[in-house]
N, C-alpha and C positions, 0 to 999 in steps of 0.2 A: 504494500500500500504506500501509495506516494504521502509524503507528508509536506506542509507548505513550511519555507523557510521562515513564517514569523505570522502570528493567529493573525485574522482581519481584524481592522477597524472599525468602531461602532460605525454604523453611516450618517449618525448627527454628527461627528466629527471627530477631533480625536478624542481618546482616551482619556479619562480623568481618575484620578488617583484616586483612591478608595479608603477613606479617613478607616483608621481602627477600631471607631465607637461602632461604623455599623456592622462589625462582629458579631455586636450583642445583639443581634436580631436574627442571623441571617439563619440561622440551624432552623427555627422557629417558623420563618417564613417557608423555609424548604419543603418541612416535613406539612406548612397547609398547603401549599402547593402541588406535594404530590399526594392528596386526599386523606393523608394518616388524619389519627385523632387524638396527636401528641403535637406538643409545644413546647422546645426547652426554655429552661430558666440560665439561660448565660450573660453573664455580665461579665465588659472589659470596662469601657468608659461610660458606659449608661446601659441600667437594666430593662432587662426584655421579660414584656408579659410572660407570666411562666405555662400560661393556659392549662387545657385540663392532658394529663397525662394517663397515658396508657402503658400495660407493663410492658417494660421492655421486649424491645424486636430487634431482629439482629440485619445490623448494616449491609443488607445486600440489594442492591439495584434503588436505590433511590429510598429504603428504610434507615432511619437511624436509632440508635440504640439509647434508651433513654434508662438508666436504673430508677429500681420501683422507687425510693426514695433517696432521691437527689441533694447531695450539699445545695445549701441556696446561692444559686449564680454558679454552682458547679457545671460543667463537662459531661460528657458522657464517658465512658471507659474508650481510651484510645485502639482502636482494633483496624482490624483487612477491612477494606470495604471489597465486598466481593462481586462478580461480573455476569451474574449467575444468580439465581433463586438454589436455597435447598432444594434438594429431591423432596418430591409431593408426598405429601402422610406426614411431613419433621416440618417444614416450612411452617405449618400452622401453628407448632405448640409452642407452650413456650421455651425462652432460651436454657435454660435448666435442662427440662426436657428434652429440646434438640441436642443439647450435649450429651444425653445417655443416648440417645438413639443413634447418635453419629458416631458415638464411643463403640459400641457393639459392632454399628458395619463398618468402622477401620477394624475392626480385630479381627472380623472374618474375614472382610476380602484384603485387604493391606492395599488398597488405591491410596496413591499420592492425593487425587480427588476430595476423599471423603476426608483424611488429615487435613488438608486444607481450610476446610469445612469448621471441622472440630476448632482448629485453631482460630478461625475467624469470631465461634462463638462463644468459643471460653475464652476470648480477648475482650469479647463485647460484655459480659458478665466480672471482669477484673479480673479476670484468675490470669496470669501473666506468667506462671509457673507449668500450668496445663497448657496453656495455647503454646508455650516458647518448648514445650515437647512434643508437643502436636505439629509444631510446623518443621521439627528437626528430624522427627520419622518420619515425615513426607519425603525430605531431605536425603534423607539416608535412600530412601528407593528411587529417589529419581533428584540423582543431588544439580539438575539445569530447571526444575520448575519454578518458574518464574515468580508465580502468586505465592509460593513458598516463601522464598526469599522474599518477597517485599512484607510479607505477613510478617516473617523473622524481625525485620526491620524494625517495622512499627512493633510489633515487641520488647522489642530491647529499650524501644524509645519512651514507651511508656511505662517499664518497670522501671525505668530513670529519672533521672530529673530534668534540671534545661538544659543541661550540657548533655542527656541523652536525643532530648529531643532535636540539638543541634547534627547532631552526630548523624541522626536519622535522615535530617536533611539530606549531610553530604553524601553517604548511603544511595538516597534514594533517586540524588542527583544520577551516580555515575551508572545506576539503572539506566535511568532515562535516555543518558548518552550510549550505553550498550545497547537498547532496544527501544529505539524511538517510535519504534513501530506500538506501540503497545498503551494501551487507553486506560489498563490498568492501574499501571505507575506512575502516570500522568496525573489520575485521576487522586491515587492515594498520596502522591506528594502534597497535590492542596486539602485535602484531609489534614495532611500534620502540618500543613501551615497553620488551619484552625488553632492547635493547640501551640503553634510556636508565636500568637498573633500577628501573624504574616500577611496580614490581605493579597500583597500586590503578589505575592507567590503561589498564593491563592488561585487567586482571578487568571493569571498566565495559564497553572496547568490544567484548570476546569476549560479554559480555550484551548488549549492545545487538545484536551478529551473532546472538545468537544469535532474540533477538524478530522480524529481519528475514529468517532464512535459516532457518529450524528444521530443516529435511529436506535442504537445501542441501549440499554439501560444508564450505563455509565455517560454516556453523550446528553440524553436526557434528564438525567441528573443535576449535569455537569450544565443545562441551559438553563435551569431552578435557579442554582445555586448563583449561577450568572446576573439574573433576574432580579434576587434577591442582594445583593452585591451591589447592584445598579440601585436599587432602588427600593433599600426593607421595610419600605411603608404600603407597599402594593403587592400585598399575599393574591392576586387574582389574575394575573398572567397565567398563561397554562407552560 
């Protein structure tokens, strides 16, 4: 897939820089955007309605993971955002539950896949101990999977502090420059920008997902999120 040397320009003109305050809206705006019926409570430089929450759901194709009972102006648990829905029967329950059920079909079939998986949800649940073994036996079978590795990434980044989180950046950079191709990495670089309050790092690789994935979950996501970036007082773009 060709990728363009540098995301378009809005076509009102150029680009304008994305103050840090409206962080604290944009998760919020997202998740009413893509029809959930959660709202987080994040606060950098001004707090965002925390609206009504629902329990946590795990970060795949435009969900985000909200814990059942949130520090006030907390984050959610830094995790994969995955590219892909569970397999159908685990998608519904909840994140707990999806972790024993993903737990059992890595152990019978050992797919790098369903580790994947696991890792993504017991990331999204805080367990950072489970997921950072869950994504190193994906590892082990199939030591070039990509979503592995960025999973690992954001792992490590989140069982850290800011200098983990820094770290994760440079990480996730030299992914990107490995596999430009990939909407993936793209897409989960501005993820931990969210938590390294990065906007403008943000904004870049949600365009960049968005040139690689357009119809994709992660593309679609990645034009919310854009949406909400531009503009987190208007939850009703689609």
């Amino acid at each position: 897939m060709a990728v363009a040397d540098s995301p378009p320009s809005r076509p009102s003109g150029a680009r304008r820089r994305v103050p840090a305050r409206r962080l604290a809206v944009v998760l919020g705006i997202w998740a009413a955007t893509a029809g959930l019926a959660i709202l987080i409570a994040m606060r950098l430089d001004a707090p965002a309605d925390p609206g009504v929450r629902d329990e946590a759901q795990p970060v795949v194709g435009g969900r985000v993971v909200v814990p059942a009972e949130p520090a006030r102006g907390a984050l959610p648990p830094l995790a994969l955002v995955l590219d892909r829905p569970l397999p159908r029967g685990i998608e519904e329950l909840p994140p707990a539950e999806q972790a024993a059920r993903l737990r059992a079909r890595a152990a019978l079939t050992a797919e790098p896949r369903r580790l994947v998986e696991l890792g993504a949800v017991e990331g999204s649940l805080g367990d950072t101990t489970a997921a950072g073994a869950a994504f190193a036996d994906a590892l082990t079978l199939d030591p070039q999977n990509l979503a592995a590795r960025v999973g690992r990434v954001l792992n490590d980044a989140a069982a850290g502090g800011a200098e983990a989180l820094e770290d994760g950046e440079e990480a996730l950079r030299a992914l990107e420059q490995a596999h430009p191709e990939s909407p993936l990495v793209a897409f989960n670089r501005g993820w931990l920008a969210i938590y390294r309050r990065d906007p403008q790092t943000a904004e870049a690789a949600w365009r960049r997902t968005l040139i690689l994935d357009a119809d994709g979950d992660l593309g679609l996501t990645a034009r919310r999120l854009l949406d909400a970036l531009d503009d987190p007082t208007d939850g009703s773009r689609p």
